[in-house]
C-alpha positions as CSV (number, residue, x, y, z in Angstrom):
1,X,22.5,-0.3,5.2
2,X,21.6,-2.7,7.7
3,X,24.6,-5.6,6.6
4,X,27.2,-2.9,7.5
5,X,25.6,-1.6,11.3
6,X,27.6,-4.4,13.1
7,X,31.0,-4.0,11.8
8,X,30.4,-0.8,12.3
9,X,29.7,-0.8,16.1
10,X,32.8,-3.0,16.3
11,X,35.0,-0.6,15.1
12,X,33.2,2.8,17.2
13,X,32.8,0.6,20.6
14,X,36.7,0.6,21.4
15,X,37.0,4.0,20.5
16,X,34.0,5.6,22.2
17,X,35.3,4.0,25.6
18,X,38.4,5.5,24.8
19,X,36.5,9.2,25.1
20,X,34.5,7.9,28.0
21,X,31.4,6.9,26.6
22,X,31.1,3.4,28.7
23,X,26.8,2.7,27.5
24,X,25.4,1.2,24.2
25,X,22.7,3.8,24.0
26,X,24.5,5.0,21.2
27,X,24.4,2.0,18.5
28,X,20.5,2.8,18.6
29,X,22.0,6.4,17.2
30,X,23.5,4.9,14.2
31,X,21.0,5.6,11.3
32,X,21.3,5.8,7.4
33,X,23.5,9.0,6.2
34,X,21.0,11.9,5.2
35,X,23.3,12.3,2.1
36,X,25.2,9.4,0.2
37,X,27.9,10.6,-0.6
38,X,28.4,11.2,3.1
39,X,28.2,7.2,3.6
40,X,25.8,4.2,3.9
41,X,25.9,5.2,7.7
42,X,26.1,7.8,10.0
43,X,26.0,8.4,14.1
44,X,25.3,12.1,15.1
45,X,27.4,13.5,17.6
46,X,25.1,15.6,19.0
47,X,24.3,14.0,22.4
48,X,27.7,12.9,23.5
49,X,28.7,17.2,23.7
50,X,27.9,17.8,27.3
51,X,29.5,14.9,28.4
52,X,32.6,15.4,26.7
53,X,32.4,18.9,26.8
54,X,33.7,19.2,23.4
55,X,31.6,20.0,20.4
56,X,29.7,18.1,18.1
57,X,32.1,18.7,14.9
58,X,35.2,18.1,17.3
59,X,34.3,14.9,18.9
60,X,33.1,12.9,15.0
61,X,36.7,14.7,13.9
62,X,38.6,12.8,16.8
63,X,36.4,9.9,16.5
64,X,37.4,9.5,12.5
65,X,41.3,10.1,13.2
66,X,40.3,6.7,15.7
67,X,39.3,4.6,13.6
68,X,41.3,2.6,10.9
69,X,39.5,1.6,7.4
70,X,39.6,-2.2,6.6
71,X,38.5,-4.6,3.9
72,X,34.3,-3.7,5.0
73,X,34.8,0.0,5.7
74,X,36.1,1.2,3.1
75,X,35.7,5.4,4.0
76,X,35.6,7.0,7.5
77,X,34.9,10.6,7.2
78,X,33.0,13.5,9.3
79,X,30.8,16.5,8.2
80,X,29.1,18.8,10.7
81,X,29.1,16.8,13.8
82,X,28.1,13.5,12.1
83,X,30.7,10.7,11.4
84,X,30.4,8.5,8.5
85,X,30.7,5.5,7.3
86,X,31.1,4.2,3.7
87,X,30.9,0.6,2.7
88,X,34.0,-1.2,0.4
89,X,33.7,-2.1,-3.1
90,X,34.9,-5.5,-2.9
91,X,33.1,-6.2,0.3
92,X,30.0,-5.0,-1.2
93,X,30.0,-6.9,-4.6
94,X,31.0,-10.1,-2.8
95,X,28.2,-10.0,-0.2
96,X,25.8,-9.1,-3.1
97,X,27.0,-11.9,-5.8
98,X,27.0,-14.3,-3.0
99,X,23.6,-14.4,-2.8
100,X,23.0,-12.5,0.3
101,X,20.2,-10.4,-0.6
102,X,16.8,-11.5,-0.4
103,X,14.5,-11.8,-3.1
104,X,11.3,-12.4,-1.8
105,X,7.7,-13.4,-3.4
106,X,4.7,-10.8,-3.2
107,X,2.6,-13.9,-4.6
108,X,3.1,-16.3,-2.1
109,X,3.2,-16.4,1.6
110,X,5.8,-17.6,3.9
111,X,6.3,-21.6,3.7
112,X,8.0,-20.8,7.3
113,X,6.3,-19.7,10.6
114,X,6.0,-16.5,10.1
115,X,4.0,-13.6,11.5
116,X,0.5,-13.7,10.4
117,X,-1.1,-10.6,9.2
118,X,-4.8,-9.8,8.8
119,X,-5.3,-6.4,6.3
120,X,-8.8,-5.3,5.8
121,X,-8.9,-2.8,3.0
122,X,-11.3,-1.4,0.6
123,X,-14.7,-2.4,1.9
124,X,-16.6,0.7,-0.2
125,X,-20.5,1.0,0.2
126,X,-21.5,-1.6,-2.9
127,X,-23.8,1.2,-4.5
128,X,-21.8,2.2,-7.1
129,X,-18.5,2.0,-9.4
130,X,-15.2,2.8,-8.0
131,X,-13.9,6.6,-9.1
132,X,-10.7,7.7,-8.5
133,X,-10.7,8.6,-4.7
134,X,-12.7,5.4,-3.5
135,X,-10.0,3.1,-5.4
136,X,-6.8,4.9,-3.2
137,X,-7.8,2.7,-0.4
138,X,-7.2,-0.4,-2.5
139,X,-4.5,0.1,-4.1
140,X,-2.6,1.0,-0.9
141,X,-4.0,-1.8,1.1
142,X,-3.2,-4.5,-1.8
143,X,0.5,-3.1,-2.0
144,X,0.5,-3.6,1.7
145,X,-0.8,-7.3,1.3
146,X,2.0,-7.7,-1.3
147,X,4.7,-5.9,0.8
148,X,3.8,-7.9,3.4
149,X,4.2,-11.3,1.7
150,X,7.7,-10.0,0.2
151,X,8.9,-9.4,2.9
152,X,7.8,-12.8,4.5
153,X,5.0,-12.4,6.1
154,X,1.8,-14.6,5.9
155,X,-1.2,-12.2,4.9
156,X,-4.7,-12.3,4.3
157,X,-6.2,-9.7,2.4
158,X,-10.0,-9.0,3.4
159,X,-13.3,-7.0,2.5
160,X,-15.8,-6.4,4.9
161,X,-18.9,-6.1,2.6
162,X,-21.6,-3.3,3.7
163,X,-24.5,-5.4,3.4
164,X,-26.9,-3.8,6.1
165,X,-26.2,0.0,5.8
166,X,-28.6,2.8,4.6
167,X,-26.8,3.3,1.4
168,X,-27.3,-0.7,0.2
169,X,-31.0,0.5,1.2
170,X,-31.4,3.6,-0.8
171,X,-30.1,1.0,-3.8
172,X,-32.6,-1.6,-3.1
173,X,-35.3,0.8,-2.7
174,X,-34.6,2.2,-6.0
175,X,-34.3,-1.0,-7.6
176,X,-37.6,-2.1,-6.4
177,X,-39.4,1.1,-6.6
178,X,-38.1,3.2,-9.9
179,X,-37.9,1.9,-13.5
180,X,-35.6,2.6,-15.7
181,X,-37.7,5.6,-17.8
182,X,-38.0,7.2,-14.5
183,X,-34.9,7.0,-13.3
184,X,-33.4,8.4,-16.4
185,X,-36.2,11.3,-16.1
186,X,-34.8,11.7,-12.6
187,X,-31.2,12.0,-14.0
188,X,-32.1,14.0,-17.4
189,X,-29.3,16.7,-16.3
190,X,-26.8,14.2,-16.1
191,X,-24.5,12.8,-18.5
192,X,-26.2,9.3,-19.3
193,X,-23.9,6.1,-18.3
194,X,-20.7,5.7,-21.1
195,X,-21.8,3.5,-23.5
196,X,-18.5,1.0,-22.9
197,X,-19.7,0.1,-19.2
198,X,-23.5,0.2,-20.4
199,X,-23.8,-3.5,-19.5
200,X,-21.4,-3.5,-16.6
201,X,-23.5,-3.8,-13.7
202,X,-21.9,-0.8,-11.3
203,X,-22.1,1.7,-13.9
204,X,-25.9,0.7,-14.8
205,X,-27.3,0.2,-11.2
206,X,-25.5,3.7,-9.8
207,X,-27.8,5.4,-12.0
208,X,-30.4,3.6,-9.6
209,X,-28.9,5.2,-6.5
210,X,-28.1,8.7,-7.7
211,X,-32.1,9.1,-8.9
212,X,-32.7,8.2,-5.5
213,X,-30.3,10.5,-3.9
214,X,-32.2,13.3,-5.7
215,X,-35.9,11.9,-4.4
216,X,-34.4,12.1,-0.9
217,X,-34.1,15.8,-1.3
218,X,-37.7,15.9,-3.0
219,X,-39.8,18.0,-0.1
220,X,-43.3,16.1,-1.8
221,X,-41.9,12.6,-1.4
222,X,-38.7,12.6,0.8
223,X,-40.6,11.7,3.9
224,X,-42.0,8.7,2.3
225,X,-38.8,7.6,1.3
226,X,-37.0,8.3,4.1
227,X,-39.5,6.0,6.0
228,X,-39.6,3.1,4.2
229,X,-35.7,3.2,3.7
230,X,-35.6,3.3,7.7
231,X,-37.8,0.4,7.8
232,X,-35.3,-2.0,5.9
233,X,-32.6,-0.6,7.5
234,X,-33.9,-1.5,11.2
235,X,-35.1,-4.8,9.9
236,X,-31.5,-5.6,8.4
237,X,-29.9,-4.5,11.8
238,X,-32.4,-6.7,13.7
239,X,-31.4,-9.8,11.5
240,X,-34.2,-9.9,8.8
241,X,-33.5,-12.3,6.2
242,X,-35.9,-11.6,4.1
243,X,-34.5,-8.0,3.4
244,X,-30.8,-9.1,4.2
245,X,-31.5,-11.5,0.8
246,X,-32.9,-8.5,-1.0
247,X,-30.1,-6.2,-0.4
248,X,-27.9,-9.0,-1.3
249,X,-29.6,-9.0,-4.7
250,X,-29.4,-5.1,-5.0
251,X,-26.1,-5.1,-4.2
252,X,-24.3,-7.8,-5.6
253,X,-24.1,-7.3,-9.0
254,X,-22.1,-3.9,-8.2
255,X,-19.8,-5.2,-6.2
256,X,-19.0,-8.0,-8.8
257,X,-18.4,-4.7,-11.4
258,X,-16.3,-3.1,-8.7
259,X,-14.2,-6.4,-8.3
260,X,-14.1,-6.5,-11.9
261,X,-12.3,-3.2,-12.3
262,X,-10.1,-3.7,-9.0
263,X,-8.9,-7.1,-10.7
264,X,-7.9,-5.1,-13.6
265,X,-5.6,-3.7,-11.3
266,X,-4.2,-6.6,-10.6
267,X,-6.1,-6.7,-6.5
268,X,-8.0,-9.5,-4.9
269,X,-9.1,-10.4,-1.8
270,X,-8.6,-13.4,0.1
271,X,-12.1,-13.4,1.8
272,X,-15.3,-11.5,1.8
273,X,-16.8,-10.6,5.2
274,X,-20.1,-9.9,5.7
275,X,-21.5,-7.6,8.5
276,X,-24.8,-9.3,8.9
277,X,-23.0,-12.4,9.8
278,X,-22.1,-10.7,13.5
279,X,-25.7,-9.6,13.8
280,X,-27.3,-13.6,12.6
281,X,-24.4,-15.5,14.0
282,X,-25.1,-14.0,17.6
283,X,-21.7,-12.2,18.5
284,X,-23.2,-8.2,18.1
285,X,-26.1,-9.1,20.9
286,X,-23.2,-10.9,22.9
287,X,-21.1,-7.9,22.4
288,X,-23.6,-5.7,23.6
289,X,-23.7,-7.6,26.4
290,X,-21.0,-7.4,27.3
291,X,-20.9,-3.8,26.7
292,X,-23.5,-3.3,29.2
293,X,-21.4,-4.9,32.1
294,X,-18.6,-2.1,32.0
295,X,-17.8,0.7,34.2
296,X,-18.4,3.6,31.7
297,X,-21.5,2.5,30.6
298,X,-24.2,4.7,30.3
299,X,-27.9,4.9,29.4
300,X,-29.2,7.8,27.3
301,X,-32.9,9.8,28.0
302,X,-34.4,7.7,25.0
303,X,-32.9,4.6,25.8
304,X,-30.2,4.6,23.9
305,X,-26.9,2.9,25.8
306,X,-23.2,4.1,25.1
307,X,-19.4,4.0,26.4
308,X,-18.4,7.1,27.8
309,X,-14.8,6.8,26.7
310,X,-14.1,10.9,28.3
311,X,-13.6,8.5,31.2
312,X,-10.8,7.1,28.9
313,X,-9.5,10.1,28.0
314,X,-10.7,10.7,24.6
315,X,-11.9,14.5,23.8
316,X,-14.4,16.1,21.2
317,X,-17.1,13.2,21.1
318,X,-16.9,11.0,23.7
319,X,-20.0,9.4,23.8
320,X,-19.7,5.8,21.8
321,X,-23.1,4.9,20.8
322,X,-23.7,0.8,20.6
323,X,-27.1,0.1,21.2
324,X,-30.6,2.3,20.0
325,X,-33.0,2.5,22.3
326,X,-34.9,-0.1,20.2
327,X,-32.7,-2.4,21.1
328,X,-31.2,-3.2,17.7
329,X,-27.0,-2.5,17.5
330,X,-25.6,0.1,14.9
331,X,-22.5,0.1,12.3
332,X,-19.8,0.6,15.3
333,X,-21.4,-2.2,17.4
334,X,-21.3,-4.6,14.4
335,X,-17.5,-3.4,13.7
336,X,-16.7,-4.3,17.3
337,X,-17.6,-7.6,16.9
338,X,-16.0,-7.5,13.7
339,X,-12.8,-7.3,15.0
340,X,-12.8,-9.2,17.6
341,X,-13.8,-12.0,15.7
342,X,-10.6,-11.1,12.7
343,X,-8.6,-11.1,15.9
344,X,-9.3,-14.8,16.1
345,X,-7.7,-15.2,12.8
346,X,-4.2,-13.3,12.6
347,X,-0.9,-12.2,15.2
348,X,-1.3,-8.6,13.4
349,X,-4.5,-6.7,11.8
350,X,-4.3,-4.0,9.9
351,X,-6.9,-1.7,8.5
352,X,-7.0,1.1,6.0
353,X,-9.2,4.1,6.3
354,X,-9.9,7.3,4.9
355,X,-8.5,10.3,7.3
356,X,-12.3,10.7,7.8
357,X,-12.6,8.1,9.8
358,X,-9.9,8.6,12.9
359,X,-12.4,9.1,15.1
360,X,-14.2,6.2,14.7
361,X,-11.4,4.2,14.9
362,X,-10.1,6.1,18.3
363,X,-13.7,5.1,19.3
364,X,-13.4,1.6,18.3
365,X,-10.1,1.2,19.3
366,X,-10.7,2.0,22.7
367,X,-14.0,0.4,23.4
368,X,-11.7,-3.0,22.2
369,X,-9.1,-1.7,24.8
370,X,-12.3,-2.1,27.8
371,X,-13.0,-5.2,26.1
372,X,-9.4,-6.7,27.0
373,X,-8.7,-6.3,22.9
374,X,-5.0,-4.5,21.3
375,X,-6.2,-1.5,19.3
376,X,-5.6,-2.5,15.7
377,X,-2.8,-1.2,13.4
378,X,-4.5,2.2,10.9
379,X,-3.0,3.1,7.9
380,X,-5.2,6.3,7.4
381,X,-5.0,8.0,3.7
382,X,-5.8,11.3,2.7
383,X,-8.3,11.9,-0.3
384,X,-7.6,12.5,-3.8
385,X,-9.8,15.7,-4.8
386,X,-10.8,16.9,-8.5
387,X,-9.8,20.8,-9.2
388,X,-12.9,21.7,-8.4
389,X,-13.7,20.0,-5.0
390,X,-13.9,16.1,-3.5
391,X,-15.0,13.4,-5.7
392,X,-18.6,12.1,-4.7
393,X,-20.9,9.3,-6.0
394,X,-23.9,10.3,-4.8
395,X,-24.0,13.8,-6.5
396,X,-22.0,12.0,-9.6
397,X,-19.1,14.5,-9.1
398,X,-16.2,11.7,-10.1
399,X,-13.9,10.6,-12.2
400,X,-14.3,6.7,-12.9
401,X,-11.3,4.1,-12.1
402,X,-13.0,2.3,-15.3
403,X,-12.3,5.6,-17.8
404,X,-8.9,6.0,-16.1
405,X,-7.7,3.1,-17.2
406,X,-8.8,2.9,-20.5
407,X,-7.4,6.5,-21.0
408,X,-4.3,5.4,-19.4
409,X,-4.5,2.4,-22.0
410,X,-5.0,4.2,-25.3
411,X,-2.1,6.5,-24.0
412,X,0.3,4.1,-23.5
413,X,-0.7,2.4,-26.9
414,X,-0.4,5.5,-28.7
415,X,3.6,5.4,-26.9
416,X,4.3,1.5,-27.8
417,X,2.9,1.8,-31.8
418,X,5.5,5.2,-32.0
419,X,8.3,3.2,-30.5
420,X,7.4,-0.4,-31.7
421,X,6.2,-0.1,-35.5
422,X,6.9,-4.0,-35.9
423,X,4.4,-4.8,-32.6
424,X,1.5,-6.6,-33.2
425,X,-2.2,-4.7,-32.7
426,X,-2.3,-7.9,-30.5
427,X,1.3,-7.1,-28.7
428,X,0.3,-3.7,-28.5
429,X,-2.8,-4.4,-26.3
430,X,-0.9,-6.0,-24.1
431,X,1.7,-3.8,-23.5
432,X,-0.9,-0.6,-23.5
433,X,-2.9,-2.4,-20.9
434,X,-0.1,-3.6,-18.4
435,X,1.6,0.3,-18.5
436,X,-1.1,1.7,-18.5
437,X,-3.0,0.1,-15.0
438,X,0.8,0.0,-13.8
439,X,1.0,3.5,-14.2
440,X,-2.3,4.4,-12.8
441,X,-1.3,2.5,-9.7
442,X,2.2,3.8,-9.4
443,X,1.2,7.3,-9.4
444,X,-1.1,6.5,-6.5
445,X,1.1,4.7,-4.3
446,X,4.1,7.1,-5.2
447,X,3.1,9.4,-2.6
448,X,2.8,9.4,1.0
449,X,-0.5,7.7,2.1
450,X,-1.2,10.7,4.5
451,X,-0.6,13.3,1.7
452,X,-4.0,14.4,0.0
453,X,-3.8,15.1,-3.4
454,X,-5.7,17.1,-6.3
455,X,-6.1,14.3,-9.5
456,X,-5.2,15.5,-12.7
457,X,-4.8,13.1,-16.1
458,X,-1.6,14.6,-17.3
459,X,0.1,13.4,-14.1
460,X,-1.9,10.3,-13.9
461,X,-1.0,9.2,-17.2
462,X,2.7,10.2,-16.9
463,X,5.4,8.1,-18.2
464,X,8.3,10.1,-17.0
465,X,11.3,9.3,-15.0
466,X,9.2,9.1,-11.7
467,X,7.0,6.7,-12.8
468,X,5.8,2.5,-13.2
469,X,7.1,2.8,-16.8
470,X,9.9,3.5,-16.5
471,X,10.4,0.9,-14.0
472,X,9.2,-1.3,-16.5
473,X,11.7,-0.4,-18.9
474,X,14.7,-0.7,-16.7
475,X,13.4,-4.4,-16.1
476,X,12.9,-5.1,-19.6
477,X,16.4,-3.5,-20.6
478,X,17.8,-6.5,-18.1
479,X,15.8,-8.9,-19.7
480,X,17.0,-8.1,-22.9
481,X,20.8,-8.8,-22.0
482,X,19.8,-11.6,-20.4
483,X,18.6,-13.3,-23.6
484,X,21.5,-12.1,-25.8
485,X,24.1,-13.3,-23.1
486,X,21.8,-16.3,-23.6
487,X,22.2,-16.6,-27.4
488,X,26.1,-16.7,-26.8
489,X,25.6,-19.5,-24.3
490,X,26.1,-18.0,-21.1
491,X,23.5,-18.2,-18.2
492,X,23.6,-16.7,-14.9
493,X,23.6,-19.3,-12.4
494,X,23.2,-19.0,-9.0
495,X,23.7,-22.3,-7.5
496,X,26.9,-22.5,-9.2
497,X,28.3,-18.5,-7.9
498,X,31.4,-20.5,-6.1
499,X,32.8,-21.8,-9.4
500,X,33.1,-18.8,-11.3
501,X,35.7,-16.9,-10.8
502,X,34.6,-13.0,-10.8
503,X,36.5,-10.0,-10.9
504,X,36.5,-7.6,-8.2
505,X,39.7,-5.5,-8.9
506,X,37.8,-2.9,-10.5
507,X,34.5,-1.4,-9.8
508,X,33.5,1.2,-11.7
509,X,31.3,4.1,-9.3
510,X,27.8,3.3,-11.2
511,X,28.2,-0.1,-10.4
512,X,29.2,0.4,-6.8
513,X,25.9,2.5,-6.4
514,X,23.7,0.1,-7.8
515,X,25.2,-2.3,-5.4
516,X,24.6,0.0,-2.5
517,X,21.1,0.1,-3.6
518,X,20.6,-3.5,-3.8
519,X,22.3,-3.5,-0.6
520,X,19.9,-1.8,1.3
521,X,16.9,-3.0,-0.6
522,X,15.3,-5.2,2.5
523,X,16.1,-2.5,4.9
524,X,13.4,0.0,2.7
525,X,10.8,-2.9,2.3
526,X,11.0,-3.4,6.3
527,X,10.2,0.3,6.7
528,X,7.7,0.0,4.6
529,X,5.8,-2.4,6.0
530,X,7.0,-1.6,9.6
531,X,5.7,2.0,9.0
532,X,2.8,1.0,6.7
533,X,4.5,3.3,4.2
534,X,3.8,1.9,0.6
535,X,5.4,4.7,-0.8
536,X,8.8,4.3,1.1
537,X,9.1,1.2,-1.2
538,X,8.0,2.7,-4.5
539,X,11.0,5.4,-4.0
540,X,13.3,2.3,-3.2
541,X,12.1,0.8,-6.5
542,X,12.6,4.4,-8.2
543,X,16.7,4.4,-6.9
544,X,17.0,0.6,-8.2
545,X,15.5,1.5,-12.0
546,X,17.6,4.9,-11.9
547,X,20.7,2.9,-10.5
548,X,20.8,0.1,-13.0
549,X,20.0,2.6,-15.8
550,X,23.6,4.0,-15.0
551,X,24.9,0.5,-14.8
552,X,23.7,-0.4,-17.9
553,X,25.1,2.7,-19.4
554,X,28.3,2.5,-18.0
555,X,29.0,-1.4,-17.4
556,X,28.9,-3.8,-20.7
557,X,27.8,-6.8,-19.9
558,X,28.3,-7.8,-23.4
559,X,31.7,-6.5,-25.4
560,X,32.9,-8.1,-28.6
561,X,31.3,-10.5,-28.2
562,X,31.8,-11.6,-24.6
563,X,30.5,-11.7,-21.6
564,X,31.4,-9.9,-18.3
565,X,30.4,-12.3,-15.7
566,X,30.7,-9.7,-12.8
567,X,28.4,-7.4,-14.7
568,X,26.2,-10.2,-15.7
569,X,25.8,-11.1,-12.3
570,X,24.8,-7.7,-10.8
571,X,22.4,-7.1,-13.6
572,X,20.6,-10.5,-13.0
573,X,20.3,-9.5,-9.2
574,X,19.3,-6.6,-9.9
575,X,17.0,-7.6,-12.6
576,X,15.3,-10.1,-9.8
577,X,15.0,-7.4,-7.6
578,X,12.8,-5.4,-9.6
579,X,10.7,-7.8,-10.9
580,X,9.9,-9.1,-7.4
581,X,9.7,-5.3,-6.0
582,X,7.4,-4.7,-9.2
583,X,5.1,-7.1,-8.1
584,X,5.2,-6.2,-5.0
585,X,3.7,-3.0,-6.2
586,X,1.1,-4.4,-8.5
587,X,3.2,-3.7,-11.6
588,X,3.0,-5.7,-14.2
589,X,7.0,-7.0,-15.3
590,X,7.0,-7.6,-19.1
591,X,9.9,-9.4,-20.3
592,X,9.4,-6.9,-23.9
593,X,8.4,-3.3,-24.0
């Protein structure tokens, strides 16, 4: 609880020079209390013991007999060699009714000068639909863009479109050199494409791409293949816009199906990079230029040139390959110049990658370094697996974002028709659909981004206490007394918080913890996005639903008819609260359930 570090210091600083401890290096030892029922905060002990000579346990004893409690600190206590700290009720509901805790907006960036962040997320080969695994990088790096604006930021969300690479090449191969007869032929062992997404572009033209992935391992015509595939892709890394336009064409209308099911999920994308632009535009061959120039570089028997970044320190593979001996740059080159050029546009750039990719990025990273470049902030994720091994596209071994959510729909519809016989078929939709992609999301972002984790349905599609839902449903149980405090004509109002006269005499303990969790609400967000930590927030969210639950149990806003303005007033901060921390997450805040 970040409102309460200062009065805390006032109170220690006094009595630490009074055992000898002269330095501040301490206040950066005051951290949130492990436990809270120990306090809101805590400073360990630990490292003032040889200089006192006394122990841990002794010297947070003497410390506590020290101090005095006052109208802020409400609790001094020590456990173990830690001394605690515990905010006061009265303190705490006044700084919270007064207005002191931000809300925030994950739609809309700062109106202030604020830092500006560039977060490149997503950016998956356009040869196919999204499953499962693929769509973990963008739902993290959208709840990052949304953290970011929330907490006040100004963010721009991109995707840096593959439209060069050899997978866009086995597509357009396929498309201009299989029909549909054969490719089904090709497929024949495969379950054909659900008929729901049969005219949704990514599902249809992956079809396309898998038949050619099993021609590539065809010993009578792989060679073939493999040589005219090669062809396109050195004349698309040479700036050919003949076949640049005809990858375009293969390409496009999957990616418009993958956007299609990522806006379902409520993510979009400020901008859409291409990397042929840094290849037609000039900056790759000035890059490689440049390249050229530098101390570690280093020319290979066939011509090919490279960064020997061993120099640098790096270990394993420390050749970094930018230039073919034919001259033309590869994927790492091109992402070089990338960067440098989103450098251009932001104070702060973030990417999000799968763990598979560290050492590209060390490589990258580091070759920016020579270049006179800061290495870029990684949030790297761990993969989401099937029982039976890692999801892949190419050998069709996935489970499809699109069939997720439409499970997770009919789920949640089957819930809401059990629960709400007087719902509408058309109020019912609507519901289904906004728990059900909430859900899907949530149970992503729920867990630590460097945590893999095996994807089952029955978790996926859960609706228990650890979940969007019932986030959801705390929300909507603070709408709902928000409209019958309505009906008997009393609004929350806070422009007009000095004129009412609340009553802080006598705070019962549920409501005092949900005010300790609204307390320390902007502390979590900042973690999160300090730490790139999604899921730090989603647990923050988690303690505010499961906090106002007990405050709503406990703490009738409404009795005999009237209204408790305190309580109304901590239930419409709080209410605030989660709906901006829902959208901050991508969930959907319905004002019914």
């Amino acid at each position: 609880m970040e409102i309460l570090r200062q009065h805390v210091e006032e109170m220690l600083s006094p009595a630490l020079a009074n055992l000898g401890i002269t330095n501040d290096h301490w206040k950066g030892m005051i951290s949130v209390s492990r436990e809270k029922q120990m306090g809101d905060l805590s400073l360990p002990c630990f490292a003032f013991a040889k200089q006192l000579s006394m122990a841990p346990n002794e010297i947070a004893e003497s410390l506590k007999k020290a101090l005095a409690t006052n109208e802020i600190v409400e609790e001094v206590n020590s456990t173990a060699g830690y001394l605690n700290f515990k905010s006061s009720r009265k303190w705490l509901a006044k700084y919270v009714i007064g207005g002191n805790v931000r809300i925030g907006n994950a739609e809309l960036n700062s109106a202030n000068e604020a830092e500006s962040v560039l977060i490149e997320h997503t950016s998956a080969n356009p040869n196919g639909p999204f499953h499962v695994g693929r769509a973990r990088n963008a739902i993290l790096g959208d709840t990052l863009v949304r953290l970011n604006r929330l907490h006040g930021n100004n963010v721009r969300s991109e995707y840096y479109v593959d439209d060069m690479g050899k997978q866009v090449a086995v597509l357009a191969w396929a498309l201009a050199n299989l029909s549909a007869e054969e490719v089904e032929n090709i497929l024949s062992d495969r379950e054909p494409v659900n008929e729901i997404w049969e005219t949704k572009p990514d599902h249809a033209r992956v079809r396309w791409y898998q038949a050619a992935q099993v021609l590539r391992n065809d010993e009578s015509v792989k060679d073939d293949i493999e040589k005219a595939i090669g062809k396109m892709v050195h004349a698309s890394e040479n700036g050919d816009h003949g076949v640049l336009d005809a990858f375009e064409n293969a390409y496009q209308p999957v990616l418009d199906g993958m956007l299609e099911t990522l806006s379902r999920l409520r993510i979009n994308f400020d901008e859409f990079t291409k990397e042929s632009m840094f290849v037609t535009n000039g900056d790759v061959s000035n890059i490689m230029q440049k390249l050229s120039t530098l101390a570690i570089h280093g020319v290979a028997d066939n011509g090919a040139e490279y960064l020997d970044l061993g120099a640098r320190g790096l270990k394993g593979k420390t050749e970094f390959f930018y230039r073919r001996g034919d001259g033309s740059s590869l994927y790492a080159t091109r992402d070089i110049a990338y960067h440098i050029w989103k450098y251009s546009q932001c104070d702060t750039l973030i990417n999000v990658l799968g763990e598979d990719h560290k050492l590209q990025s060390k490589q990258v990273s580091m070759t920016l370094n020579e270049l006179g470049y800061n290495s870029p902030e990684v949030l790297f994720y761990s993969f989401i697996k099937l029982p039976d091994g890692k999801m892949s596209t190419r050998r069709g071994n996935v489970v499809f974002m699109d069939d997720l959510l439409e499970e997770a729909k009919a789920h949640a519809a089957e819930v809401v028709k059990e629960i709400r016989t007087d719902y509408t078929d058309e109020q019912i939709s609507h519901i289904a659909e906004a728990v059900g992609t909430s859900a899907v999301r949530f149970n992503i972002i729920k867990v630590s981004p460097d945590k893999g984790f095996t994807f089952r349905w029955e978790e996926a599609l859960s609706f228990d206490s650890d979940s969007a839902p019932f986030i959801m449903y705390s929300h909507t149980r603070s709408r709902s007394i928000a409209s019958k405090c309505l009906a008997l004509g009393v609004a929350y109002d806070d422009s007009n918080i000095e004129n009412i006269n609340y009553d802080f005499s006598d705070i019962p303990q549920s409501m005092f913890e949900l005010l300790r969790v609204i307390a320390t609400h902007n502390d979590a967000l900042m973690k999160a996005v300090e730490q790139n930590r999604p899921n730090l927030f989603a647990n923050q969210l988690l303690a505010l639903a499961n906090h106002y639950n007990g405050f709503y149990r406990d703490c009738k806003v409404i009795s005999d008819g009237k209204v408790n303005q305190t309580y109304l007033a901590v239930s419409e901060i709080a209410s605030k609260l989660l709906r901006s921390g829902m959208i901050g997450l991508g969930i959907e805040p319905l004002e019914k359930m």
